[in-house]
N, C-alpha and C positions, 0 to 999 in steps of 0.2 A: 711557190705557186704563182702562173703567169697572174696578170693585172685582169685579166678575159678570160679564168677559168674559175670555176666554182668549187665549194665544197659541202658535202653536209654537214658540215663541224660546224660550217662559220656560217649556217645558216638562222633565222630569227623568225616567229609569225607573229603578228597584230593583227587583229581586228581582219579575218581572214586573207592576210597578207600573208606568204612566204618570200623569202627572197637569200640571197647567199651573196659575200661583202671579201674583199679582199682581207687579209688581218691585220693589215695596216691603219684600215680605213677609221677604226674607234681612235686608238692614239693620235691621227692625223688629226678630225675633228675637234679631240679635246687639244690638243696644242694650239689651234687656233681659236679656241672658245666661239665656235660658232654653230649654227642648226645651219639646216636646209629646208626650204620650203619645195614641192614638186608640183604642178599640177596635170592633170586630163583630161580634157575634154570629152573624149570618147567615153572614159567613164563615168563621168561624172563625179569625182574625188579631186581632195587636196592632201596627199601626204608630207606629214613635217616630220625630219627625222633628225636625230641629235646622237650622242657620244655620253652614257654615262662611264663609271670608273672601269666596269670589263664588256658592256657591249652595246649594239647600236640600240636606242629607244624610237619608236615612231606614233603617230598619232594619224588617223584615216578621219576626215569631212567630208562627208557629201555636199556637194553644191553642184548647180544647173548650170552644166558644161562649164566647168572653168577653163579657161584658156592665160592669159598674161598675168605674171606676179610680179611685182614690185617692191622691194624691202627700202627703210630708212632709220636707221634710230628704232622709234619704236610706232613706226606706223607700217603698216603694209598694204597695197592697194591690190584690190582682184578683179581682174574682168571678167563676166560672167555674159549668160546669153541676155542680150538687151540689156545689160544690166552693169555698173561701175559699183563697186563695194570699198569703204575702207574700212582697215580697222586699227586698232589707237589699244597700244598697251597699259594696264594701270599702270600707278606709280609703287617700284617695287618696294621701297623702305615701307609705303603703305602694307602692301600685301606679306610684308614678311613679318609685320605685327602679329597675324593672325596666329597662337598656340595651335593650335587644332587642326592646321593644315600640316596632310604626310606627307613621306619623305620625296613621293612621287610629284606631291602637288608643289616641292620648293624644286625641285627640279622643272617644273615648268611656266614656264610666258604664258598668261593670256593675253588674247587680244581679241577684242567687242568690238563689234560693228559697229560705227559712229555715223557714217553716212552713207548713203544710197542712191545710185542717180541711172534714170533709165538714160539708154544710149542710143534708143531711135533707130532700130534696127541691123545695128553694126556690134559685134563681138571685138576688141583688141588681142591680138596676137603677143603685142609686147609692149609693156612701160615702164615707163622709167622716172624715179622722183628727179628733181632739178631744184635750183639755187629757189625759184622761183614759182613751184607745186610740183602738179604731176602732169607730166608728158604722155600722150597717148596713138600710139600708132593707128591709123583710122583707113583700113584697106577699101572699104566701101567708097568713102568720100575720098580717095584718093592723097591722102595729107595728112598733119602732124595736127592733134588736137591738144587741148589741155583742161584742165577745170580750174573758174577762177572759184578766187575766196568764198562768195556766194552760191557754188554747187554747180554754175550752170557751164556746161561744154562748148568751150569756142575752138574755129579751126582755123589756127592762125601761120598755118605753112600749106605750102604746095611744090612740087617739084615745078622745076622750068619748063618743062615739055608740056604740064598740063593746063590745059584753056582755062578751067573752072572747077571747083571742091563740090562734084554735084552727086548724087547716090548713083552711081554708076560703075563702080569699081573698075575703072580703067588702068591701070598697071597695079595693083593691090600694093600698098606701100603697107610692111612686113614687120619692121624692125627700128628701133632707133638709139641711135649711141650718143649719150652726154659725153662732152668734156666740158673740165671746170664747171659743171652744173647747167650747161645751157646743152641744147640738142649740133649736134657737130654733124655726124651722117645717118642717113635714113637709108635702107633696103626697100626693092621693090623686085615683085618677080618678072617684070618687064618693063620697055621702054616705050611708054603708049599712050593716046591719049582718045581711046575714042570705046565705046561701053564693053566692057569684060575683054579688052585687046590685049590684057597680061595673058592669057586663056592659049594663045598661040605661041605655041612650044619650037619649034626649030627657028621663026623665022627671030625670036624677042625673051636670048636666054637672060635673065637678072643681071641687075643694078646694082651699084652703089652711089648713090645722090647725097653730093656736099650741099650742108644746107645753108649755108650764109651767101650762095651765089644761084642754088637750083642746080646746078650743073652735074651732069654725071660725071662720076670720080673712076668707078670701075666697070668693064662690063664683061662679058663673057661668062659668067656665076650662072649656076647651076641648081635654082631653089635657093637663093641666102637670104638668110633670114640674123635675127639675134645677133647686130653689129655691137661692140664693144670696143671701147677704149680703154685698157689699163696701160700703166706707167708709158703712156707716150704713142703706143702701138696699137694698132687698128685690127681688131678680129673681125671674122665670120665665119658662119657655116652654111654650108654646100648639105642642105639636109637630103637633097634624096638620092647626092651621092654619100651623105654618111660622112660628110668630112669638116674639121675644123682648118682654118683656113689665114694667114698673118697676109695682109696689102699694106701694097706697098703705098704712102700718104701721098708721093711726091709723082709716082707714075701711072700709079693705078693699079701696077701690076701685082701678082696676087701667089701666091703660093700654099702649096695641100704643104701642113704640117702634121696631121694624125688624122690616117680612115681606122675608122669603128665599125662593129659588128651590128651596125643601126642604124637607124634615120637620125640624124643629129637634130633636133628639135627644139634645145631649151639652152643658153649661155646666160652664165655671171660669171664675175671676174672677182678675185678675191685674194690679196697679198699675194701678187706673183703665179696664181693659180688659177686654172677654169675650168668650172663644172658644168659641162655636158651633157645635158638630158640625150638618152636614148629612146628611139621606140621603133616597135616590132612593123606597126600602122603608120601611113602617114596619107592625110586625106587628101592631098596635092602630087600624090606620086605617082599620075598619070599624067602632066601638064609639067612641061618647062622642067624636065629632067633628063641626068645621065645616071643613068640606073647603078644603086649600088651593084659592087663585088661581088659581093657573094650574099645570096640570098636564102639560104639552105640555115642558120642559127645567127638567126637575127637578135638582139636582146631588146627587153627592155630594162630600163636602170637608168645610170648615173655613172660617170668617168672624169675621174682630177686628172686632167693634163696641167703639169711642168711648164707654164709657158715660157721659163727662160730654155730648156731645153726640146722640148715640143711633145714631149713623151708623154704618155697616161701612166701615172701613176698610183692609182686606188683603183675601186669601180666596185657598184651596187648594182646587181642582177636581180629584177621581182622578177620571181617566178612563177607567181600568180597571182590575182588580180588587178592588174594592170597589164597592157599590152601598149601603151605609149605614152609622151610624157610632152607637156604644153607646152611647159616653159619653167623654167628653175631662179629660183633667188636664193640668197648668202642672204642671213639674218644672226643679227648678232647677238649672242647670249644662249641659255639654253632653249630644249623643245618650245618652237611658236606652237600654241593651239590657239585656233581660230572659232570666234562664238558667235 
């Protein structure tokens, strides 16, 4: 069975979810002992989905428009409309005291909302923990934010091109990639400094901006969003062309390594592997695009690409209740549920 075809064998429903999985996909999870968190904005959900002994488990939240997930250890941060959420796992030697908890409940992670912090008008597309909290992609204010110890949101980067961090979304910075724990490059879907000038599509296709000089690193991109560093190597994806994408550090230069039957929307990285959010929607796919392939079976889901070899290798197709996906995080341990 191709990696991009379905079946009803291998299909699964929660919590009015359908969806159909490569057969690979449960043993591949449980090898790595990890969950997936998904999220959507358009629907308004967070699905967390995991591997028990014979098939995939999932858990469906409602929350007001999620957009950016963040996993670490045992916190996860969610960006929401106006709104910065984290949440903070017990301590599981605690929680496995409990006799009385089923088999379902030692199979899964909570994690409780610890803190909350309005965000003044701006939603995050993408975050990331660091050596030093959480990093916040801030497309509004143009720049990289963070929150310090005491809750409050400072905006302590800017690209070079921009005069000032003011509410006026001028090139919408999208994405941002740690190495060693500190922020390396930021996405943006243009090169602009003047109010909603990302907004112009042929003349200001996207960015890649090195953030220790402000300097643009790549340009020519096509919608990138969700930059990532693993082992050494610099991803992105080209969402509304549906492509994931390896640049080059030292040139700029960039190369399609796998188009998908979707809007590439959501990247983590994870031992050698990265997971893909797909989706059918993408609310940016009239501005600063090369129109996907093929638009006739488009999916939404999730896709493990091989990044030593560039291939997709697994994939989760919903088949319904969901039609596109925010942004995707690698958590580690079993199903996160979020409280």
């Amino acid at each position: 069975m191709s990696v991009f075809s379905s079946s009803k064998k291998d299909g699964v429903r929660a919590t009015s979810l359908s969806c159909s999985y490569s057969p690979g996909l449960v043993p591949f999870l449980r090898s790595l002992n990890i969950s997936l968190v998904l999220t959507t904005a358009e629907g308004d959900r967070v699905l967390s989905l995991a591997a028990n002994q014979q098939e995939l488990v999932m858990s469906v939240v409602d929350f007001d428009e999620p957009h950016g997930v963040a996993a670490s250890g045992n916190k996860i941060a969610l960006s929401l409309k106006q709104q910065l959420r984290l949440f903070v796992s017990r301590d599981r030697s605690e929680s496995s005291r409990q006799s009385d908890r089923s088999f379902e409940s030692k199979n899964r992670r909570e994690f409780s909302a610890q803190q909350s912090r309005h965000t003044a008008g701006f939603s995050s597309p993408d975050l990331a923990w660091g050596t030093d909290g959480l990093w916040i992609a801030n497309p509004t204010f143009s720049c990289l934010s963070t929150l310090t110890n005491d809750g409050r949101l400072m905006n302590l980067w800017k690209p070079g091109f921009v005069s000032e961090c003011s509410e006026e979304d001028r090139c919408r910075v999208n994405g941002v990639a740690l190495e060693n724990g500190t922020p390396r490059y930021v996405t943006a879907m243009a090169e602009w400094n003047t109010v909603g000038g990302w907004q112009e599509p042929v003349r200001n296709p996207g960015i890649i901006i090195n953030v220790p000089d402000g300097e643009v690193l790549c340009r020519g991109l096509f919608s990138p969003t969700a930059p990532r560093v693993h082992n050494g190597r610099l991803w992105v994806l080209q969402a509304c062309s549906g492509q994931l994408c390896l640049v080059n550090r030292q040139t700029g230069e960039f190369d399609v390594v796998e188009t998908f039957p979707g809007y590439t929307t959501g990247l983590d990285c994870h031992a050698g592997y990265g997971f893909v959010g797909l989706s059918c929607t993408y609310r940016d796919a009239d501005s600063n695009v090369r129109p996907l392939a093929a638009k006739g079976n488009l999916w939404c889901g999730l896709a493990v690409v091989d990044l030593t070899t560039g291939k997709a290798v697994e994939a989760l197709k919903l088949l319904s209740g969901f039609e596109s996906i925010s942004a995707v995080a690698v958590v580690a341990g079993p199903l996160p549920t979020l409280m």
